[in-house]
C-alpha positions in Angstrom: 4.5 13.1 -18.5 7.7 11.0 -19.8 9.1 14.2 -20.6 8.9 16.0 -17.8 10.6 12.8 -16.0 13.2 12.8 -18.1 14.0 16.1 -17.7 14.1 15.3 -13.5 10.5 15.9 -12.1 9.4 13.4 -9.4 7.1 11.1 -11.1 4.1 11.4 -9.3 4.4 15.1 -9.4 4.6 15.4 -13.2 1.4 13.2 -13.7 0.0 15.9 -10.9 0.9 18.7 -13.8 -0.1 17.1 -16.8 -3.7 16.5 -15.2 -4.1 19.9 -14.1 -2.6 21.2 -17.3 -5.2 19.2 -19.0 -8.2 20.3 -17.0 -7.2 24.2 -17.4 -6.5 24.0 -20.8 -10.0 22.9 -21.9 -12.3 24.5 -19.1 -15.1 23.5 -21.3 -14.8 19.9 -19.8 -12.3 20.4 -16.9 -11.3 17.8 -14.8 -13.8 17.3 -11.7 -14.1 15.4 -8.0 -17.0 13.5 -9.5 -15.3 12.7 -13.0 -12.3 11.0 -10.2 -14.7 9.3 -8.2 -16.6 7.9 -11.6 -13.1 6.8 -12.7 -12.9 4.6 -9.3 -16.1 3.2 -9.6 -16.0 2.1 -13.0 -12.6 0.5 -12.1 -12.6 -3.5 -11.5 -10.2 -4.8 -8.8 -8.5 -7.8 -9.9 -10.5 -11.1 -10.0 -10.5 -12.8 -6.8 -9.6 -9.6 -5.2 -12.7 -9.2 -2.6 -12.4 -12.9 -1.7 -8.9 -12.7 -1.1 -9.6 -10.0 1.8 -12.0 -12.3 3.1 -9.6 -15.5 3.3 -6.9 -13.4 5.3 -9.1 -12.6 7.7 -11.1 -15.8 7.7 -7.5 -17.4 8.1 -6.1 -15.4 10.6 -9.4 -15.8 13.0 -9.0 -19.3 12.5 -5.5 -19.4 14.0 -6.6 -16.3 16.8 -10.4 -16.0 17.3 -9.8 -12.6 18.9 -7.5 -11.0 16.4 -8.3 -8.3 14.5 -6.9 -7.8 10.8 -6.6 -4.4 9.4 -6.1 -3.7 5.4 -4.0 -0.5 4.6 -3.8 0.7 1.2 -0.2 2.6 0.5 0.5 4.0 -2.9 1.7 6.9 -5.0 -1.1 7.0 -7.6 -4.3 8.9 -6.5 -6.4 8.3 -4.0 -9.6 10.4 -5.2 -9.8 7.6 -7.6 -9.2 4.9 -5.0 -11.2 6.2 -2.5 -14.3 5.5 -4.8 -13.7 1.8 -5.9 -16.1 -1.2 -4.7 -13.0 -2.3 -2.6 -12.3 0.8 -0.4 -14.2 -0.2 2.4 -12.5 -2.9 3.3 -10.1 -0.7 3.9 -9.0 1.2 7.2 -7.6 3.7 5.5 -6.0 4.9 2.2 -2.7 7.0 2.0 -2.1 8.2 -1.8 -1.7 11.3 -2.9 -4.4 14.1 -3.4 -5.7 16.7 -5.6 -7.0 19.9 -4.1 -10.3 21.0 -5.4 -12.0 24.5 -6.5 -15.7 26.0 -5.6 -16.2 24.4 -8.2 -15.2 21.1 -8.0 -12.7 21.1 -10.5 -9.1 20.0 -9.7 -6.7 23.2 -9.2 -3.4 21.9 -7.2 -2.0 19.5 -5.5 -3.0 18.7 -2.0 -0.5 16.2 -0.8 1.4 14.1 -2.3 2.7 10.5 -1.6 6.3 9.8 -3.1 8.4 6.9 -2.7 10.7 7.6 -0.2 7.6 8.4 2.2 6.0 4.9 2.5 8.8 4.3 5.2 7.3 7.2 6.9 3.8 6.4 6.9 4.4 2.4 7.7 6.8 3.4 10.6 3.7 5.7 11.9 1.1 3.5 11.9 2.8 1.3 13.5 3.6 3.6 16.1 0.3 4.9 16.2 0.9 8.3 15.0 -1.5 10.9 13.7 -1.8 10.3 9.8 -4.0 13.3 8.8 -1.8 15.8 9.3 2.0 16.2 8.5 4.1 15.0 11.2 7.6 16.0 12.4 10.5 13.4 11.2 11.3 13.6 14.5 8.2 12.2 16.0 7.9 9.3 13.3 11.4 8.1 14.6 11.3 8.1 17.8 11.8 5.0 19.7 8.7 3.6 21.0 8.7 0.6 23.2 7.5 -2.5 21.8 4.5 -2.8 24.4 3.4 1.0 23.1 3.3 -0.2 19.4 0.2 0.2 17.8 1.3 -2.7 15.4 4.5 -4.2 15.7 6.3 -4.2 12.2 6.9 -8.2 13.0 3.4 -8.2 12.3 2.9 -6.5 9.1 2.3 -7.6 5.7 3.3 -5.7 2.7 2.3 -6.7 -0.5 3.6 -4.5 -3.3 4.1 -4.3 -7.4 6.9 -2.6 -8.2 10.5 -1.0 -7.2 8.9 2.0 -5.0 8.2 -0.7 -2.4 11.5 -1.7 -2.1 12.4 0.9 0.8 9.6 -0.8 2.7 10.3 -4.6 2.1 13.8 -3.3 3.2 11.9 -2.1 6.4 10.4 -5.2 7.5 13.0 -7.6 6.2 15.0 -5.8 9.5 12.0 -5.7 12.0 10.8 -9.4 11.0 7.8 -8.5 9.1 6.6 -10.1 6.0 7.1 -8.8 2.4 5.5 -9.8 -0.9 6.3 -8.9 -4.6 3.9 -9.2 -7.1 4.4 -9.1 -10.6 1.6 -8.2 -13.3 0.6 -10.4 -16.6 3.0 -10.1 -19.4 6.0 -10.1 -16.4 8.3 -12.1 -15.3 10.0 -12.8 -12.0 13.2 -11.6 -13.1 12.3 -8.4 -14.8 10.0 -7.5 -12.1 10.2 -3.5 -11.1 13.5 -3.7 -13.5 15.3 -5.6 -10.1 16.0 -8.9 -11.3 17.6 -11.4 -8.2 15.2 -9.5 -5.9 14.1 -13.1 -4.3 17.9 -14.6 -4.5 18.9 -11.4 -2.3 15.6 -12.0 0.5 14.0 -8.9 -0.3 10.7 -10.4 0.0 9.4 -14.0 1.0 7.9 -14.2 -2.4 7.5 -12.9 -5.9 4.3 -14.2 -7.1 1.8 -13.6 -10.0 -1.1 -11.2 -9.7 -3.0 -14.2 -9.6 -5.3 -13.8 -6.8 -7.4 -17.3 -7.0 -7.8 -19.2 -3.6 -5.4 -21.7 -5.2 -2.9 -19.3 -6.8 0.7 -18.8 -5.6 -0.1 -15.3 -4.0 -3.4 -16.4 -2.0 -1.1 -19.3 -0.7 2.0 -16.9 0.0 -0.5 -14.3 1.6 -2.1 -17.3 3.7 1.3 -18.8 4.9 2.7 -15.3 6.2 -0.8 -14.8 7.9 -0.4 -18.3 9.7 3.7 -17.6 10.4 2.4 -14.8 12.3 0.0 -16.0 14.3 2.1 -18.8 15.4 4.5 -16.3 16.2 2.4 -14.3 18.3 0.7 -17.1 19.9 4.4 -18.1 20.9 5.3 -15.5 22.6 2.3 -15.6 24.7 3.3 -18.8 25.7 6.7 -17.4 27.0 5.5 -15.0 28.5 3.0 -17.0 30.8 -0.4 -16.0 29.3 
């Protein structure tokens, strides 16, 4: 795969290549839907991952009984494999990008794929409450929609991401007042995080915090604290507005 990026290919397309390469090239043990999904079920989230969905919603109800809090997963890696792990019902839904299957099972092209750039897009249409399943015109995902027609306002999204593709979307919300989280893995350090060191100096996110996902780690508290901002924010503008 490195080689192919160096020589220019889009990432998340070459590791598309190299898998399919791999699977034709030995059709004695290709590469099948149910090898991906055992892949996703034999992964193991993070510790403290499941009860970390649990607190943000526990926290959020706390502050609004009423409110509803939905978990989105956004990434460029592949979401055959997501789709199967312990974790992925918590989930509303899961945006990656996806291999197209044979008769057979085995993997044979590409059926979408997810790159960088397009996280903007796919944020901007849930929050307008777009159609996700199918391909949408550039036009329709930026159209103005009035703020009482929003499905979610973007003042009320959360984006927690690990690395520099999520910078066009922490650059999103930073403008429309939502909240955006860095996280950095074990063996990293604030400053070298997604090779964009002074990311926090220059407000990109609210916080850059180890993937350390205890009730009493830095993250939990940074995820809790933007969950309660939030609220109080909504609950404020209730108030204005004579509800």
């Amino acid at each position: 795969m490195r080689p192919l990026a160096a020589d220019g290919w889009d990432p998340t397309l070459a590791g598309f290549y190299c898998l399919i390469s791999e699977s034709k090239a030995h059709p004695e043990r290709p590469i099948t839907r149910e090898f991906i999904a055992q892949v996703g079920r034999e992964l193991r989230p993070f510790d403290g991952v499941p009860e970390m969905l649990g607190r943000v919603r526990d926290c959020a109800r706390k502050n609004i009984p009423a409110i509803d809090v939905e978990f989105y997963l956004l990434s460029c890696g592949y979401v055959d494999v997501q789709r199967a792990t312990s974790i992925a019902p918590e989930f509303k839904e899961m945006w990656s990008s996806e291999f197209a299957f044979n008769d057979a099972g085995e993997i044979e092209f590409v059926k979408q794929v997810l790159t960088h750039p397009e996280k903007v897009r796919y944020v901007l249409q849930l929050s307008k409450g777009l159609g996700l399943e199918g391909q949408n015109s550039p036009v329709d995902v930026y159209r103005d929609v009035p703020d009482e027609e929003l499905y979610v306002p973007l003042s009320q999204v959360i984006d927690v991401g690990d690395g520099g593709s999520d910078l066009p979307v922490f650059g999103l919300l930073n403008e429309r007042g939502g909240k955006a989280i860095g996280v950095y893995k074990p063996g990293q350090t604030p400053e070298s995080w997604g090779g964009h060191a002074g990311m926090r100096e220059g407000r990109q996110v609210q916080n850059l915090a180890p993937a350390d996902y205890s009730a009493d780690g830095e993250l939990m508290k940074s995820l809790l604290l933007a969950v309660e901002s939030i609220c109080k924010e909504m609950e404020l503008r209730r108030l204005g507005e004579g509800e």
